[in-house]
C-alpha positions in Angstrom: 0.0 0.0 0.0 1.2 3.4 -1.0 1.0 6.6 1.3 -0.3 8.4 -1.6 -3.0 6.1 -1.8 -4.2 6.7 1.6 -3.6 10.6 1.6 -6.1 10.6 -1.7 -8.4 8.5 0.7 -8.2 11.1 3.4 -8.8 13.8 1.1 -11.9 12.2 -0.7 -13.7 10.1 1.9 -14.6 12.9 4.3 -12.2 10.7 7.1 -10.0 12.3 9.7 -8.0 8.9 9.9 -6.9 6.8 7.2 -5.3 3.6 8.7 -3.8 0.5 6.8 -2.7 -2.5 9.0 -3.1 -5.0 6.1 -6.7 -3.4 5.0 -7.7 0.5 4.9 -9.7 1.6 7.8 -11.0 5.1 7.8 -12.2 7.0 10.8 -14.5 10.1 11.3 -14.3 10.9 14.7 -13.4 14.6 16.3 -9.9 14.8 17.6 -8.0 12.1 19.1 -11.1 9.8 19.9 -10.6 7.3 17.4 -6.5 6.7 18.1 -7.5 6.4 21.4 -10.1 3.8 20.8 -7.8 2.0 18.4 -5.1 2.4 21.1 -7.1 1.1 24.2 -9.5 -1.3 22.3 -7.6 -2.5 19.1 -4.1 -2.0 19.7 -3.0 -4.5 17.4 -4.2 -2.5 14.7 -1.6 0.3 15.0 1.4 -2.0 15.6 3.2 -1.5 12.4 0.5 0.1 10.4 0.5 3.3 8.0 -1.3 6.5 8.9 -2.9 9.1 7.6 -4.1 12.0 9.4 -5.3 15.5 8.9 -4.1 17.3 12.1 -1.6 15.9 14.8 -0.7 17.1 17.6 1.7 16.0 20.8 -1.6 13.9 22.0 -2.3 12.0 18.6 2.0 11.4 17.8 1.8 10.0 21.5 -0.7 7.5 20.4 0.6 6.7 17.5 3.8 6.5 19.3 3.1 3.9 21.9 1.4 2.0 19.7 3.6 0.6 17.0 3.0 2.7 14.2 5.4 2.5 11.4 5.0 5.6 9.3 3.0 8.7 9.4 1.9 11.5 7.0 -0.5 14.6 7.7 -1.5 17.7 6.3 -0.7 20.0 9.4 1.0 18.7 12.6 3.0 20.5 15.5 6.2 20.9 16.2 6.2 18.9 19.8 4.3 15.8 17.8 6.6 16.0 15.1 9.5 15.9 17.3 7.8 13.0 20.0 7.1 10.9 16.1 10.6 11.1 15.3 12.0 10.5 18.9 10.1 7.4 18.7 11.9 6.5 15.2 8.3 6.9 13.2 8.8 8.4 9.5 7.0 11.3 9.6 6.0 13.6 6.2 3.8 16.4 6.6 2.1 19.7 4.5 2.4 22.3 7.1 4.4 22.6 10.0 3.0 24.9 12.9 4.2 25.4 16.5 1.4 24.4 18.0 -2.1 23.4 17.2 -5.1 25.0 17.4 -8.5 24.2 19.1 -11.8 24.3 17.3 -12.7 27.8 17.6 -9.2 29.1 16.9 -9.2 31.0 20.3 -7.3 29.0 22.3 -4.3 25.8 21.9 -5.7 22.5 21.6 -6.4 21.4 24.8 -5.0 17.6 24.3 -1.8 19.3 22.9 -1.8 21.6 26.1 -1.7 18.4 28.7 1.1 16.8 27.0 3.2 20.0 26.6 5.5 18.7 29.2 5.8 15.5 28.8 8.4 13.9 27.1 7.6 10.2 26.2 4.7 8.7 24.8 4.0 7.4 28.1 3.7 10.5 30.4 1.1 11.6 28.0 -1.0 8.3 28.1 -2.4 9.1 31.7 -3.3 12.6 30.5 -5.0 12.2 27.4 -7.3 9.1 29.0 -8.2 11.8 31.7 -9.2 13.8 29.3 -11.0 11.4 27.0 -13.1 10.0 30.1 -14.0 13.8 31.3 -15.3 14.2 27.6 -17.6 11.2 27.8 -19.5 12.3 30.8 
């Protein structure tokens, strides 16, 4: 499977998250919601599979980090989740390059991004971003 393939897919099914692990999975969920089902639920399906996204951040390159993913592209992503990707030995090819990412309404920094700030693995973030995913469910 090519990258290009899946970045076409991306841009043309209406998806956030284009995953291959063998088959093409997308995903339309809001923000890191689906990596962090895949992570929690069906990890198996990120070991070693390709991934593209349109907006990552420190939170979504931590997931993507701790589980197993072998190569990355996205149209915009942040430096701090470029940096954690390629810490973690993950190809990573991007559009746009930004310091940090924004939330929703463009007022404020993503709030997922602004937990991790500080950490510096994968792990350190994991606790954070499943705090934040279960406060968002209630």
């Amino acid at each position: 499977m090519e990258m290009d393939h899946l970045k076409s897919l991306l841009a043309t099914s209406g998806a956030s998250l284009v995953l291959y692990d063998g088959e093409v999975h997308t995903y339309h969920g809001r923000g890191v919601a689906d990596l962090y089902d895949l992570y929690t639920h069906h990890p198996g399906k990120l070991r070693g599979a390709m991934v593209a996204d349109k907006v990552i951040g420190k939170g979504a390159a931590a997931l993507m980090a701790a589980g197993g993913v072998a190569r990355v592209w996205t149209a915009l992503i942040s430096r701090p989740a470029l940096q954690l990707l390629l810490d973690a030995g993950i190809p990573t090819d991007y559009d746009t390059l930004v310091p940090q990412i924004l939330n929703r309404t463009r007022q404020g920094f993503c709030p997922v991004e602004t937990l991790c700030m500080d950490a510096r693995t994968p792990q350190e973030c994991l606790p954070r971003i499943r705090a934040f995913v279960e406060q968002q469910s209630r």
